[in-house]
Structures are given as structure tokens and as C-alpha cells.
C-alpha positions in Angstrom: 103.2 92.5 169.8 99.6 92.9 170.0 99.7 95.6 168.0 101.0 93.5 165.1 98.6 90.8 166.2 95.5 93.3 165.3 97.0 94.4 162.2 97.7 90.9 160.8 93.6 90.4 161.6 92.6 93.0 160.0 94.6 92.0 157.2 93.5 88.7 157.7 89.5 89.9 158.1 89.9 92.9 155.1 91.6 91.3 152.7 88.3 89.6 150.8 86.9 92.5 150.8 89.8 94.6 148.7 89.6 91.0 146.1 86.0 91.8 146.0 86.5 95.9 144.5 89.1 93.8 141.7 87.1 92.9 138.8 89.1 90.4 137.0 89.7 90.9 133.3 86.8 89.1 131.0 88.2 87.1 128.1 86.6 88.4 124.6 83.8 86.6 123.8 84.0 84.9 120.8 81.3 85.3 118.2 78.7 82.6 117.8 79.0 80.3 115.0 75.9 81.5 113.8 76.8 84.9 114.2 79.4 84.0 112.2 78.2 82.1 109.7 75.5 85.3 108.9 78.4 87.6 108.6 80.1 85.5 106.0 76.8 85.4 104.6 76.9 88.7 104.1 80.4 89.6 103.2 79.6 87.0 99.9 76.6 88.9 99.2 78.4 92.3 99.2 81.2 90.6 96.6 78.6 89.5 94.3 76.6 93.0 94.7 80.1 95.1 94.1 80.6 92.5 90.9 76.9 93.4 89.6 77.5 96.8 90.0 80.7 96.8 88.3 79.0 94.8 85.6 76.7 97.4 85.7 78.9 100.5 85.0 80.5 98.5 82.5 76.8 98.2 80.5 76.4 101.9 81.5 79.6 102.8 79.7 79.4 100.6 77.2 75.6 102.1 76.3 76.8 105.6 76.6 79.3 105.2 73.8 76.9 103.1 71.7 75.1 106.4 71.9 77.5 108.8 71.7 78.7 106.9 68.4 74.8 106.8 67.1 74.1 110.2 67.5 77.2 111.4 65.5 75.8 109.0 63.0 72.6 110.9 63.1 74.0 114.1 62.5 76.3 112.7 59.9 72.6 111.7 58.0 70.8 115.1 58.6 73.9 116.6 57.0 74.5 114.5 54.1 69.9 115.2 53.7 70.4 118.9 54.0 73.3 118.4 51.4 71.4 116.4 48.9 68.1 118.8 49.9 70.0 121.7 48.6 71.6 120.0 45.3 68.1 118.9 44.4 66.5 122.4 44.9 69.6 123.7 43.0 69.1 121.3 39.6 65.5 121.9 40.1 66.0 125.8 40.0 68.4 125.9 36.6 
């Protein structure tokens, strides 16, 4: 018997001290409000920046055609001169 009257004291006397080596679980914290309110902030700044740049790509495109479609133009022009050039030169010639 006093053997089980020791061990229930040292159960008794240790038994803060294996409680104390637990850490108990932390809940998450949650984010400030703001925290939060800056990172919705932000997530509507990136929307309207991914909406310019699409606008952007659109102009972009948009120009490059314009271009595209001017340039052929151009050389249509030079053509049609170099034509003309060489009729004149021709009727000039006879």
C-alpha cells in the first residue's frame, strides 16, 4: 500500500508539469479589419489594372491593323506612281 500511496503523489505532484510540455492548439487569428479592408483595396485595384490592360491590347491590336491596312495602301500608291511614271515616260518617248 505505500507503494501505491507514493505513486499516486507523484502523479499527484508530476502531473502539472507533463500539462505544462502540452502547448494547446492556437485558434487562427483572424485578419484585422484593416488588414482586410487594404487587401480588398487592392484586389479592386488589380481588376481595374487587368481591365486597362485589356483595354490596352485591344488599342494595341486595333493600331496594328490600322497600320497593317495603311501600309498596304502605301504600297498600293507607289505602285499605281511607278505605273503612271512609266506610261508617261512611254507617251513622252513616241
Amino acid at each position: 500500500m505505500p507503494f501505491r500511496a507514493v505513486a499516486a503523489c507523484l502523479l499527484v505532484l508530476l502531473a502539472p508539469l507533463a500539462l505544462a510540455g502540452e502547448r494547446p492548439q492556437a485558434a487562427p487569428v483572424p485578419a484585422p479589419a484593416a488588414d482586410r479592408q487594404k487587401l480588398d483595396a487592392l484586389r479592386g485595384q488589380e481588376k481595374h489594372e487587368d481591365a486597362r490592360v485589356d483595354q490596352l491590347r485591344t488599342r494595341v491590336d486595333t493600331l496594328e491593323s490600322d497600320s497593317k491596312a495603311t501600309s498596304r495602301d502605301i504600297e498600293k500608291r507607289d505602285r499605281k506612281i511607278a505605273e503612271l511614271r512609266r506610261q508617261l515616260e512611254a507617251s513622252q518617248g513616241k
